[in-house]
C-alpha positions in Angstrom: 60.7 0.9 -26.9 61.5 3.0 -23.8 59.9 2.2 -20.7 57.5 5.4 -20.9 56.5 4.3 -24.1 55.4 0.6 -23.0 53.4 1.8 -19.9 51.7 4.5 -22.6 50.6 1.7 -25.3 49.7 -0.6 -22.3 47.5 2.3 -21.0 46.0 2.8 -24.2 45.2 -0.9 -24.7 43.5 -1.3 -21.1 41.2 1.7 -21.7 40.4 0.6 -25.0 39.5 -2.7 -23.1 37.2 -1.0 -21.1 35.5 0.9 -23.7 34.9 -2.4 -25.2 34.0 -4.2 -22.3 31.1 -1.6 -21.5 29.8 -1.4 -24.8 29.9 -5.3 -24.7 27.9 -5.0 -21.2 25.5 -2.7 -22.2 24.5 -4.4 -25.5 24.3 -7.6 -23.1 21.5 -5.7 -20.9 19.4 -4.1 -23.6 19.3 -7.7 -24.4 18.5 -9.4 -21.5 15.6 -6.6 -21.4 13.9 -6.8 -24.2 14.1 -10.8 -24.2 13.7 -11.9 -21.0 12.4 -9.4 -18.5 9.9 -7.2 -20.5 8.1 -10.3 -21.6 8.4 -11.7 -18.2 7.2 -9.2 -15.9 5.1 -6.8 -18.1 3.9 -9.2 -21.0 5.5 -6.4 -23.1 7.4 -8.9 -25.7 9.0 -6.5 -28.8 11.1 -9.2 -30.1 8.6 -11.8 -29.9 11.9 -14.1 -28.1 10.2 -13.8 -24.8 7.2 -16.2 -26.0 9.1 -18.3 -27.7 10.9 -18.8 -24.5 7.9 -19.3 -23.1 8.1 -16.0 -20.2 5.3 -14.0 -21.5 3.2 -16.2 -19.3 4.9 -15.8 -16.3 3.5 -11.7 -16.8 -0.1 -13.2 -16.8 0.6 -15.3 -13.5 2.2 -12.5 -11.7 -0.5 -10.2 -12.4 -3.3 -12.4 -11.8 -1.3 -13.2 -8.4 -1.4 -9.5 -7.9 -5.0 -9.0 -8.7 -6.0 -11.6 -6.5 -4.0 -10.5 -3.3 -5.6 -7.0 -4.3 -9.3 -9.0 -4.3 -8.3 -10.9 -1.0 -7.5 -7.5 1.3 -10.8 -6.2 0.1 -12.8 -9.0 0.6 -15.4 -9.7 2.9 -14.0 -10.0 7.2 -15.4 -9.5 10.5 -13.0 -8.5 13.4 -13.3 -7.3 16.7 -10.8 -4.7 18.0 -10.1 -3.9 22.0 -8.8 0.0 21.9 -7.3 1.4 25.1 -7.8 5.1 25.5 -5.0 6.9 28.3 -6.8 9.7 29.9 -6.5 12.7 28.8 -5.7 11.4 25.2 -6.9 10.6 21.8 -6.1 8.5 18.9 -7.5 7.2 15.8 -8.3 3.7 14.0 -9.0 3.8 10.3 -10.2 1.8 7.4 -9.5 1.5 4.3 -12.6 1.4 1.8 -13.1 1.7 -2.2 -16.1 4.3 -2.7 -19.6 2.5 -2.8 -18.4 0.0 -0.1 -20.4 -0.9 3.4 -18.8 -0.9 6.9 -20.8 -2.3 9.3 -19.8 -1.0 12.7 -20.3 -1.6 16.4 -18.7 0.4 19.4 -18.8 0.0 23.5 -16.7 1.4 26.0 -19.2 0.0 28.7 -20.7 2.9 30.4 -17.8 5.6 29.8 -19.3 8.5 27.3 -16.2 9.9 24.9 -15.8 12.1 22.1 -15.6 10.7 18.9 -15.3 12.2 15.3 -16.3 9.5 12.8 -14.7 10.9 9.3 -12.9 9.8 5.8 -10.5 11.2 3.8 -10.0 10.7 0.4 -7.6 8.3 -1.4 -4.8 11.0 -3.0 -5.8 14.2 -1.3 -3.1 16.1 -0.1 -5.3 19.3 0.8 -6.0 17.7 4.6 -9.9 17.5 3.5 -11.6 15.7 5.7 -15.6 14.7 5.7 -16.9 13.9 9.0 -19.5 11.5 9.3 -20.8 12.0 13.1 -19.1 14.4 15.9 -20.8 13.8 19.6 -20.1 12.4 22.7 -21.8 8.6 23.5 -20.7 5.2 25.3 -22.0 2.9 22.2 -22.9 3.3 18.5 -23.7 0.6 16.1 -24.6 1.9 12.5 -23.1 1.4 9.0 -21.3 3.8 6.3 -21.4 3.5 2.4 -18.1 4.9 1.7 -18.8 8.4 -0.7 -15.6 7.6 -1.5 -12.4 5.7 -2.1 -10.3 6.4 0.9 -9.4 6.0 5.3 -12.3 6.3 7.2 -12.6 6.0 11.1 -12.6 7.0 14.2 -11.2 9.6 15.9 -11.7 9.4 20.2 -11.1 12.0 22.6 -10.7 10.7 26.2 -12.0 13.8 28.2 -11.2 11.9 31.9 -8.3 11.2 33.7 -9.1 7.3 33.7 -8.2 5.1 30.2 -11.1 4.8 28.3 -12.0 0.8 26.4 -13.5 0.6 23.2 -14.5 -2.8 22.0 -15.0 -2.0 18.1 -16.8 -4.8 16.0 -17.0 -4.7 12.4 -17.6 -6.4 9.0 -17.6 -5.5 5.4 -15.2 -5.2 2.6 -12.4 -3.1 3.9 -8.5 -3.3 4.9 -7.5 -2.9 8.5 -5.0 0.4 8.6 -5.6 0.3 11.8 -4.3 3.3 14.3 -3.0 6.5 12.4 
């Protein structure tokens, strides 16, 4: 055998390796898929291996884990918030609350009147819809919102002067912080 023809059969054998190999590697994944981690993290178990292994549930405690951590950002808080306004600026702080849901709110900027645009926006919408709740000009509010629906809802304050404007902001209800937008 010439030396051509030894490198040409010793090609031929390494990318029939290959082949094999990857057909080898991919049976090996489909595997390990529909044994371990379909029954594992999606409690999908086709082969029925995946209980028998005892991983189906490990699904249950990851999405109970989920659910709760879901629960727990939407549970009941109170928290207090100092926002500094620059004059001559504005800037908003949001919420984020599931339709049906109360915010209980308190503002003071002791004695400085600003313009404020209390609004939501829905969960999804990519229209730039907005539903304001209050547009005026005051120093304090305290009031509450029932969210119409699932979304950000906030403020919105426009400092008018050339001096930096404080907002203490209170509130309490079942929301998540997004905080300023």
């Amino acid at each position: 055998m010439t030396k051509n023809e030894h490198e040409l059969v010793h090609a031929v054998q390494s990318t029939a390796a290959l082949v094999k190999l990857s057909i080898l590697a991919t049976v090996l994944a489909v595997v390990v898929l529909f044994s371990a981690i379909l029954p594992m993290e999606y409690d999908i178990d086709p082969l029925g291996i995946g209980k028998t292994l005892g991983l189906t549930p490990l699904a249950e405690v990851v999405s109970s884990t989920q659910s709760e951590q879901a629960d727990q950002e939407l549970s009941f808080r109170e928290d207090s918030v100092a926002i500094s306004i620059p004059g001559g600026k504005g800037l908003e702080y949001k919420f984020h609350l599931i339709q049906g849901e109360t915010l209980r709110y308190e503002w003071d900027t002791q004695g400085q009147e600003i313009f404020f645009d209390f609004h939501g926006e829905p969960e999804g919408d990519t229209t730039g819809y907005f539903e304001s709740y209050t547009v005026t000009s005051a120093d304090k509010v305290r009031g509450s919102l029932t969210a119409p629906f699932t979304g950000s809802h906030g403020w919105y304050w426009k400092n008018e002067s050339l001096t930096p404007v404080h907002v203490t902001l209170m509130t309490e209800g079942s929301y998540k912080v997004l905080g300023f937008k």
